[in-house]
C-alpha positions in Angstrom: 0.0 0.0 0.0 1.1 3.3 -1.0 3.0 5.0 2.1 0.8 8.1 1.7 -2.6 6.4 2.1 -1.2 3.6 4.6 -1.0 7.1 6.9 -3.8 9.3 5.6 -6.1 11.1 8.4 -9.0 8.8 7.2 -9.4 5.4 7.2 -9.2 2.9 4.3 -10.4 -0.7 3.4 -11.1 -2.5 0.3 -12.4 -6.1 0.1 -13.5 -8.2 -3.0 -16.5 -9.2 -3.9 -16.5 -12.2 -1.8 -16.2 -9.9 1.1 -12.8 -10.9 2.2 -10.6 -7.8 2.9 -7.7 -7.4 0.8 -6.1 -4.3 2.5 -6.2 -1.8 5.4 -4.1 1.1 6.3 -2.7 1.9 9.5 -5.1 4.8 10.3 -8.3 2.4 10.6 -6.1 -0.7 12.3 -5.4 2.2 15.0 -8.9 3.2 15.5 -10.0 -0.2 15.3 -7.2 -0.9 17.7 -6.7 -4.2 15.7 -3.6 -6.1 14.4 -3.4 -6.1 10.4 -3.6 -9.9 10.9 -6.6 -9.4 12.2 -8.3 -7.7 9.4 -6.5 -8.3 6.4 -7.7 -12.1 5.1 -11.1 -11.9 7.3 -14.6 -11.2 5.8 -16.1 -7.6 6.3 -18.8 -8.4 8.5 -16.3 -9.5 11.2 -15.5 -5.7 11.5 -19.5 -4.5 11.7 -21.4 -4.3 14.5 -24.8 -6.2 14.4 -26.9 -3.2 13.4 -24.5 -2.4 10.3 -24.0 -6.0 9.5 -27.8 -6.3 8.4 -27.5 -2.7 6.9 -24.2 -4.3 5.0 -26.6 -7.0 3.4 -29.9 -5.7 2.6 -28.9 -2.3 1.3 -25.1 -1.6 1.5 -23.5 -3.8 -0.7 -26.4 -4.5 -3.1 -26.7 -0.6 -3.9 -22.4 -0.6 -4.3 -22.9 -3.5 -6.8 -25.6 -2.1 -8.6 -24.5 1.8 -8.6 -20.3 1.3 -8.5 -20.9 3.5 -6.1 -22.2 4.6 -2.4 -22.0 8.1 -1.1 -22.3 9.3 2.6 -23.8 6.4 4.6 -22.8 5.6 8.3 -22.0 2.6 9.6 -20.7 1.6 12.8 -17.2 -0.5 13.3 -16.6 -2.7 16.1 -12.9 -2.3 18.1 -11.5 -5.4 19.4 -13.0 -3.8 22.7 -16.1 -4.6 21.5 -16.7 -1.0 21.2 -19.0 0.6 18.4 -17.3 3.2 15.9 -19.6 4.9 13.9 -17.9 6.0 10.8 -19.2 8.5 7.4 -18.3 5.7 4.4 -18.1 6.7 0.6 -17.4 3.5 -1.3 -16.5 2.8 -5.0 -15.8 -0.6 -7.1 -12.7 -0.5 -8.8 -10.6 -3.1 -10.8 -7.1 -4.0 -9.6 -5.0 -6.9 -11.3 -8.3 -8.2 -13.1 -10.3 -8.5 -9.4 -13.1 -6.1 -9.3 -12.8 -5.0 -5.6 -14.5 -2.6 -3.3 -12.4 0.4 -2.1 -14.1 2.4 1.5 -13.0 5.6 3.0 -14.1 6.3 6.3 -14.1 9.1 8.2 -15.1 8.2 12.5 -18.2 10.4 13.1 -16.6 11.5 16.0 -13.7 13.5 14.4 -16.5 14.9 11.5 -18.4 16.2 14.5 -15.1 17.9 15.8 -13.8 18.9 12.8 -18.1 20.8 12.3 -17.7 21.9 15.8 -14.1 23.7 14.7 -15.8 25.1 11.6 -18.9 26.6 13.5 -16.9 28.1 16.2 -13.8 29.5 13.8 -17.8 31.0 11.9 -18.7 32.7 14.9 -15.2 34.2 15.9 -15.1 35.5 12.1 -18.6 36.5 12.6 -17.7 38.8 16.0 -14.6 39.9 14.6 -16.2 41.5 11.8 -19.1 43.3 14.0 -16.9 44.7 15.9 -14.4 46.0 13.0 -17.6 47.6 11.2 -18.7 49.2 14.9 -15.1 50.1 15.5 -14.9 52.3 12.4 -18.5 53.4 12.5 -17.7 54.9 15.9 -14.3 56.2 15.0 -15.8 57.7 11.8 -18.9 59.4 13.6 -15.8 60.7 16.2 -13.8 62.2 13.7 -16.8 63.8 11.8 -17.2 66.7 14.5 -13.7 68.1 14.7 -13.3 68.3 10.9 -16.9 70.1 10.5 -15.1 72.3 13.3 -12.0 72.7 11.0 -14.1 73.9 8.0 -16.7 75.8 9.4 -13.9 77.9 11.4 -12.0 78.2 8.1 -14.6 79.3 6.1 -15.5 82.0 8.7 -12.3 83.7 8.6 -11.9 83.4 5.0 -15.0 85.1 4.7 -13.0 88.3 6.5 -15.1 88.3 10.0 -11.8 88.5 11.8 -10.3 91.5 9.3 -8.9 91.4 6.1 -6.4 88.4 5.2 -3.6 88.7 3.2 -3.4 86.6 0.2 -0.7 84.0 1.2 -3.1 83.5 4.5 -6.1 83.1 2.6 -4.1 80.4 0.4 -3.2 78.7 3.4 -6.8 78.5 4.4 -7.9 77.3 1.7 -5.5 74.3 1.9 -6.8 73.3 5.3 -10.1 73.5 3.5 -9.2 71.0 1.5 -7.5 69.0 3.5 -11.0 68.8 5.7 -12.5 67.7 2.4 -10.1 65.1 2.0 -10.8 63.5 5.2 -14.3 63.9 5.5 -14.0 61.9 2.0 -12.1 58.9 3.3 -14.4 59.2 6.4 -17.8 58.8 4.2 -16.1 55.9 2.8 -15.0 54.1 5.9 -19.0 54.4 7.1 -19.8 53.1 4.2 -17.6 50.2 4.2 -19.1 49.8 8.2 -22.1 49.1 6.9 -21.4 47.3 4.5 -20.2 44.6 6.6 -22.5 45.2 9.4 -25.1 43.5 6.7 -26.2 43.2 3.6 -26.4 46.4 1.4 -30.4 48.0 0.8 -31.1 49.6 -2.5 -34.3 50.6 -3.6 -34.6 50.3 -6.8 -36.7 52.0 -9.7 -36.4 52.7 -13.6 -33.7 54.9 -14.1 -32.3 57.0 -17.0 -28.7 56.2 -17.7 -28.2 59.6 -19.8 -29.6 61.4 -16.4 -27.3 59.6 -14.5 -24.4 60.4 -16.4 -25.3 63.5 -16.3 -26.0 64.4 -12.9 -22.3 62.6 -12.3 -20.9 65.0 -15.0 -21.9 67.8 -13.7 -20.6 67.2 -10.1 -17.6 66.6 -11.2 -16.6 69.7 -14.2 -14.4 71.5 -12.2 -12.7 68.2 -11.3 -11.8 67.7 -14.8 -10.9 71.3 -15.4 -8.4 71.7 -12.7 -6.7 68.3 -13.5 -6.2 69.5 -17.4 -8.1 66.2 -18.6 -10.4 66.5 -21.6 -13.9 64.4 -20.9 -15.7 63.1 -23.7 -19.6 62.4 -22.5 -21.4 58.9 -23.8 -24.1 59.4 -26.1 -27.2 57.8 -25.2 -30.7 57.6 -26.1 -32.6 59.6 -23.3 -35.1 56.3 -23.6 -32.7 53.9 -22.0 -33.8 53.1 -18.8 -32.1 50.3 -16.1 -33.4 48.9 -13.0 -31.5 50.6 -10.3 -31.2 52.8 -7.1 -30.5 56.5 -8.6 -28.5 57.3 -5.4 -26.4 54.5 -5.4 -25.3 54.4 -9.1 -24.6 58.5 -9.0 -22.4 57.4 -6.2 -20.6 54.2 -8.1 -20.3 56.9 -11.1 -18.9 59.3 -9.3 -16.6 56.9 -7.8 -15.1 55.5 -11.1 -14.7 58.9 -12.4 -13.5 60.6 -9.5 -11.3 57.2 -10.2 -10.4 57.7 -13.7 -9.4 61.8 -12.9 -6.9 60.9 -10.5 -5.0 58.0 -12.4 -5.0 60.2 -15.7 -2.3 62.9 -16.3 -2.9 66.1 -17.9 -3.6 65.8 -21.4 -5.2 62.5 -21.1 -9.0 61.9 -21.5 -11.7 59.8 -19.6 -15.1 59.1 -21.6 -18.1 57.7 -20.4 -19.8 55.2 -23.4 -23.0 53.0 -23.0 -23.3 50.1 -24.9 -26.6 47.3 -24.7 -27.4 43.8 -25.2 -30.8 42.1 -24.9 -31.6 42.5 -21.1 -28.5 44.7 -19.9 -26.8 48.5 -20.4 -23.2 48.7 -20.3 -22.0 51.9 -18.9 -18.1 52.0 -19.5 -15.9 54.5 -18.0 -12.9 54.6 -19.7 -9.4 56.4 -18.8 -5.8 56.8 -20.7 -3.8 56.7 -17.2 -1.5 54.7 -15.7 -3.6 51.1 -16.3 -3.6 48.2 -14.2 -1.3 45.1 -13.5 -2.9 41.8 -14.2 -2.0 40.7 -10.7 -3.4 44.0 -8.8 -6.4 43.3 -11.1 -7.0 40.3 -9.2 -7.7 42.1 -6.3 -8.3 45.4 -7.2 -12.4 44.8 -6.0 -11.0 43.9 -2.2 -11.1 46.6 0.7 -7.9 48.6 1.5 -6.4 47.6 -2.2 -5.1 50.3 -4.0 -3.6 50.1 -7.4 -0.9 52.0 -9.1 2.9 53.1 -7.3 1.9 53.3 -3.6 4.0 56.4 -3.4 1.5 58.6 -5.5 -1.5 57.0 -4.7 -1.1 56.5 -0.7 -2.5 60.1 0.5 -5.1 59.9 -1.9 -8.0 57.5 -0.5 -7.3 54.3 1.8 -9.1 51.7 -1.1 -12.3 51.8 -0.1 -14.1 53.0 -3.3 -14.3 50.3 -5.8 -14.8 47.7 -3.1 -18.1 49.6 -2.4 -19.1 49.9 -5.3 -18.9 46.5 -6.4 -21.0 45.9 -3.4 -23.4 48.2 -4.9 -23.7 47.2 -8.2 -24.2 43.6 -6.8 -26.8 44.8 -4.5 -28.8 46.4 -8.1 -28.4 42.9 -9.8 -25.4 44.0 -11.5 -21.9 43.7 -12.2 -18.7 45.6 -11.9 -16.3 44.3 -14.0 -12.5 45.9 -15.4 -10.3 46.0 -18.0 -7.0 47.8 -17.5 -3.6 47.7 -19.6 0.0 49.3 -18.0 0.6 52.7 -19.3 -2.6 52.5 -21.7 -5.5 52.9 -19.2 -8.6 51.3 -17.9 -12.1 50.7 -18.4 -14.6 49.8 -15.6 -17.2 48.9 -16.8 -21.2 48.8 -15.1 -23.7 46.1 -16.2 -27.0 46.7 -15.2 -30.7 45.3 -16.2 -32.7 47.3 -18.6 -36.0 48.4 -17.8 -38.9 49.9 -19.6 -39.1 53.9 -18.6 -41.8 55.1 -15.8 -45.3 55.9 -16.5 -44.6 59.6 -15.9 -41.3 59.3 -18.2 
């Protein structure tokens, strides 16, 4: 017997058709606390208990000879105690130097029950581990929120000129705290929403919605963005009749995402577009960039929490990698997909799918 199976974590037996037993490994001789002598040569039933003997006979082996096979049954072992072992058996005929014989794996029930008992209770650590991440960073979120609303209010009050005039390198540094507020309270909304994201599973309400509107209303939020980062944006055009089944807050929030995206991986002089295409039951919104691209291998993973893509150097104050792993979690929640394409130093496309719908009543 091969060395690897003599000492496998299950047990093994195979007998012929006559019921003799042509071979046991070491793992069942143990738990059957038998000598190999005492297995090897005898007939199967010597090893069964008297409940699994008749079992054996009526239903056991006729179903293994009819079927080739038998899946999941339990049967219980005697020990040369006497004692019952109630074993989990899968069994298959096979054909070994012209005998057909009957190969058994059998797994004790007691170890299947520990090894359930492990899984349940490693379940339920993972489970309260992940509550009390998501509670962790809702709490730490909610706490930071009040001190940066401080931060800009205050700012905005003395850039305003309450406190007397400002000169212009002060206002300039003002308006850099300003931003940085923004900043925060950006990776802050993202960290809530990753909370509850993994408190439970994401609601979306969703309704007929226009793509072109929602392109739009995305577009328009984010003008300036383009205009100060020197990147020419080149809209999608869309029939104003195409409507898709979705939650209009949620996929302005996945669009903005992806764009917001697309901006900050694209250098000045490049262009991001926005393009739908449709098949029979879905619309395709694409959102396509000429920046920096995508390895294969960070593509892998580029959908997980706290991944980032690109050179960590440039990309490290610039979000924590929240975004696209919420979104994705969006788009599933809308009966969608979020899917990406993405070549080094050519760009990437992220691309929505999303279930067409006829337009409302009203529409």
């Amino acid at each position: 017997m091969d060395s690897l199976l003599n000492t496998a974590p299950c047990g093994f037996l195979s007998f012929s058709d006559d019921g003799i037993v042509r071979a046991a490994n070491e793992t069942l001789l143990d738990k059957l606390q038998r000598p190999r002598g005492d297995v090897v040569g005898a007939h199967v039933e010597k090893l069964l208990g008297p409940g699994a003997k008749l079992f054996y006979q009526t239903h056991f082996f006729p179903l293994l000879k009819m079927q080739g096979t038998v899946e999941e049954v339990y049967m219980s072992f005697q020990t040369s105690a006497g004692e019952e072992l109630s074993c989990l058996v899968n069994a298959k005929q096979a054909t070994r130097d012209g005998e057909t014989v009957n190969d058994l794996v059998l797994l004790p029930f007691e170890e299947r029950d520990q090894y359930e008992d492990e899984l349940l209770q490693a379940k339920r650590v993972a489970e309260q581990a992940n509550q009390a991440k998501a509670k962790f960073l809702s709490t730490v979120s909610h706490e930071l929120r009040t001190p940066i609303s401080t931060i800009k209010s205050l700012t905005q009050y003395l850039t305003l000129g309450v406190r007397g005039p400002l000169t212009d390198e002060q206002t300039e540094y003002l308006e850099r705290v300003e931003q940085a507020a923004d900043h925060l309270d950006t990776l802050i909304t993202d960290i809530l929403n990753f909370a509850r994201l993994e408190a439970g599973p994401v609601r979306v309400t969703p309704e007929p919605v226009s793509v072109a509107e929602a392109l739009g209303r995305a577009e328009a939020l984010l003008g300036v963005r383009f205009e100060e980062a020197e990147v020419v944006y080149e809209r999608a055009d869309v029939s104003s009749d195409v409507y898709v089944r979705a939650d209009p807050d949620r996929l302005q929030q996945v669009l903005l995402n992806l764009l917001t995206n697309a901006v900050k991986f694209t250098e000045a002089g490049g262009r991001v577009s926005t393009k739908v295409t449709l098949t029979d039951d879905a619309a395709q919104i694409h959102v396509q960039d000429t920046g920096v691209g995508i390895s294969v291998e960070e593509q892998q993973h580029i959908f997980d929490p706290f991944v980032q893509a690109g050179d960590p150097d440039q990309t490290s104050s610039e979000g924590i990698g929240l975004g696209l792993a919420i979104s994705r979690d969006l788009v599933e929640a809308m009966s969608g997909t979020l899917t990406v394409e993405s070549k080094l130093d050519v760009g990437s496309t992220f691309t929505i799918r999303l279930p067409l719908c006829s337009p409302p009543e009203s529409a």
